[in-house]
C-alpha positions as YAML, in Angstrom:
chain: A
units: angstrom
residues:
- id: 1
  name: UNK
  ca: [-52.14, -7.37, 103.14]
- id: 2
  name: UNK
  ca: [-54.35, -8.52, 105.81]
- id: 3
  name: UNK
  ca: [-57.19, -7.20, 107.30]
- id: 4
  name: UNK
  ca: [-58.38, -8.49, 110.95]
- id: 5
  name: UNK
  ca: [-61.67, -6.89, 112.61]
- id: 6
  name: UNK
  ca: [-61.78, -6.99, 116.98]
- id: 7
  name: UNK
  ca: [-64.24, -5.10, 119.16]
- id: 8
  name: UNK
  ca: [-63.17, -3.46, 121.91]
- id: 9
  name: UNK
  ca: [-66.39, -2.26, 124.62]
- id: 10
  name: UNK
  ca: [-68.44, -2.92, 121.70]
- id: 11
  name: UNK
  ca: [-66.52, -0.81, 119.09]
- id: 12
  name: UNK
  ca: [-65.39, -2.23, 115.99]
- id: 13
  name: UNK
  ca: [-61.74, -1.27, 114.79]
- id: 14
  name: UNK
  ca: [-59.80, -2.73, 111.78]
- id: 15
  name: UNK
  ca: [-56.22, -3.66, 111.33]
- id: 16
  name: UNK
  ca: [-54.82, -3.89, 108.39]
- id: 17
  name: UNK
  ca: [-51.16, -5.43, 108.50]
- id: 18
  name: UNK
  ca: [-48.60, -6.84, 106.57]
- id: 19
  name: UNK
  ca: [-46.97, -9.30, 109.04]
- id: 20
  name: UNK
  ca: [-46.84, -13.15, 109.16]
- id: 21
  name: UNK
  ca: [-49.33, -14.40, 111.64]
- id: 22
  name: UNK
  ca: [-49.40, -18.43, 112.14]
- id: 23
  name: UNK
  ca: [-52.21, -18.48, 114.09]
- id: 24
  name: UNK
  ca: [-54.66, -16.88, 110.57]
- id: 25
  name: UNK
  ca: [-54.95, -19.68, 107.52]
- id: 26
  name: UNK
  ca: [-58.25, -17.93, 106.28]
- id: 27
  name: UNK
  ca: [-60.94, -15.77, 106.13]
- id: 28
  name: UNK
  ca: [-62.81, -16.00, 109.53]
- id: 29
  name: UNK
  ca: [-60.22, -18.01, 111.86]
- id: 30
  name: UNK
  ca: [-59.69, -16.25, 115.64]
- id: 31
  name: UNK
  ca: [-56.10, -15.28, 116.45]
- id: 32
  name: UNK
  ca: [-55.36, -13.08, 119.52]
- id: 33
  name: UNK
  ca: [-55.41, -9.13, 118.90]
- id: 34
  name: UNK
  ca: [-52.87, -6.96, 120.89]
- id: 35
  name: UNK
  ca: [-54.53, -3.70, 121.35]
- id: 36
  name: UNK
  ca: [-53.35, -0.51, 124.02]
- id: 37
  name: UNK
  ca: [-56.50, -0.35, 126.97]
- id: 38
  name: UNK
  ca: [-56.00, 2.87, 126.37]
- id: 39
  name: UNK
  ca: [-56.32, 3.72, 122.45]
- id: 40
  name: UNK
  ca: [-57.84, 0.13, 121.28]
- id: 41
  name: UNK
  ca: [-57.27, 1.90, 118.02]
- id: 42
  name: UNK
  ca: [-53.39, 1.10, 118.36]
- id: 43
  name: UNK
  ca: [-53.64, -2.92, 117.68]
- id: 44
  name: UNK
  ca: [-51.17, -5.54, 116.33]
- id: 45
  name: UNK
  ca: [-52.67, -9.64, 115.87]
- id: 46
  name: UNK
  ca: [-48.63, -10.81, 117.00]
- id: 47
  name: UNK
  ca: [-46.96, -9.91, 120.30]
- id: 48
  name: UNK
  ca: [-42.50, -10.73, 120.96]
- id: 49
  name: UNK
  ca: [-43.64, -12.64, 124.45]
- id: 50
  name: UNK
  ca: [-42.88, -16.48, 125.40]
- id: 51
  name: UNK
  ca: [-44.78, -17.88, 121.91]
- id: 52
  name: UNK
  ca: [-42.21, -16.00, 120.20]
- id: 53
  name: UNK
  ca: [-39.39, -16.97, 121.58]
- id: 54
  name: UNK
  ca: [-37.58, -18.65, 118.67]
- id: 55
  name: UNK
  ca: [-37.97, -15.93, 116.26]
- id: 56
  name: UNK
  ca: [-36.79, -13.26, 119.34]
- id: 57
  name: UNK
  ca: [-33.69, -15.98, 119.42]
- id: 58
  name: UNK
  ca: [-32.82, -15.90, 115.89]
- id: 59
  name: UNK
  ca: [-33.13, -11.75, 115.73]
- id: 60
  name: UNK
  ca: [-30.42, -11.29, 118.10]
- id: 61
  name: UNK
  ca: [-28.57, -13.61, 116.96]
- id: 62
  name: UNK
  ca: [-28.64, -12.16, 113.70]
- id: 63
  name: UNK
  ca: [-28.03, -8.49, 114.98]
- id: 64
  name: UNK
  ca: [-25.54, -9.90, 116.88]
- id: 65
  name: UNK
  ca: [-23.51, -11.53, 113.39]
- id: 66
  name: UNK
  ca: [-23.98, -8.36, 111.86]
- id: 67
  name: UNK
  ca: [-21.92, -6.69, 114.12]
- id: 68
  name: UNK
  ca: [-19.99, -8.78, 114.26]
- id: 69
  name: UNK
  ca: [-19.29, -8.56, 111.01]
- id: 70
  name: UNK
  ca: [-18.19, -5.07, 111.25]
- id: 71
  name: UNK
  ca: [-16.34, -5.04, 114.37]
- id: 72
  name: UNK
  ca: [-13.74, -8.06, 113.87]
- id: 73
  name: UNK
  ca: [-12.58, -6.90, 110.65]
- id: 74
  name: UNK
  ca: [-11.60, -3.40, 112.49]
- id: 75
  name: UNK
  ca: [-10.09, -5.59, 115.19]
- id: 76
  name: UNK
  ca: [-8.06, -7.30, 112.85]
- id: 77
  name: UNK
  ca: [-6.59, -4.18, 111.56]
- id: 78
  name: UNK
  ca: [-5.68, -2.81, 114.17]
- id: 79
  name: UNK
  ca: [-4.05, -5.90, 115.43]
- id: 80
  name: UNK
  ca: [-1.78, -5.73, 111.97]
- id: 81
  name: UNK
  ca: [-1.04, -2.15, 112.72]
- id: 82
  name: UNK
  ca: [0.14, -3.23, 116.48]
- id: 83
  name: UNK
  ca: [2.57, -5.76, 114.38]
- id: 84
  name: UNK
  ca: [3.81, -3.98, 111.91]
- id: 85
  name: UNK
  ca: [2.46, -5.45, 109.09]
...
């Protein structure tokens, strides 16, 4: 678990998260905070935008094998069915 601290108008807020952040070795290095104007409460230190492009990438192409991997078999059936076999 870590914890990153950000002040937003000159109110402190903590966010505690589990995720992978490249940008955080240790205690005290900036990274970029991702917080709602509207709620600065709401917050996340990663953000799915041009930086993130490769892991974005390999997530559909993941969801994409997974379905794969339910559809073709179903295809194939059918296609034995249509045979005969």
């Amino acid at each position: 678990m870590k914890y990153y601290s950000y002040c937003v108008n000159g109110v402190a807020y903590q966010l505690k998260s589990t995720a992978y952040n490249s940008q955080v070795d240790k205690v005290g290095d900036p990274c970029t905070i991702w917080y709602n104007p509207k709620n600065p409460a709401e917050a996340q230190e990663f953000h799915y935008g041009e930086k993130n492009k490769t892991f974005t990438v390999i997530l559909i192409c993941g969801i994409v094998f997974v379905v794969l991997g339910f559809v073709l078999p179903i295809i194939g059936i059918g296609i034995q069915a249509r045979q005969g076999g």
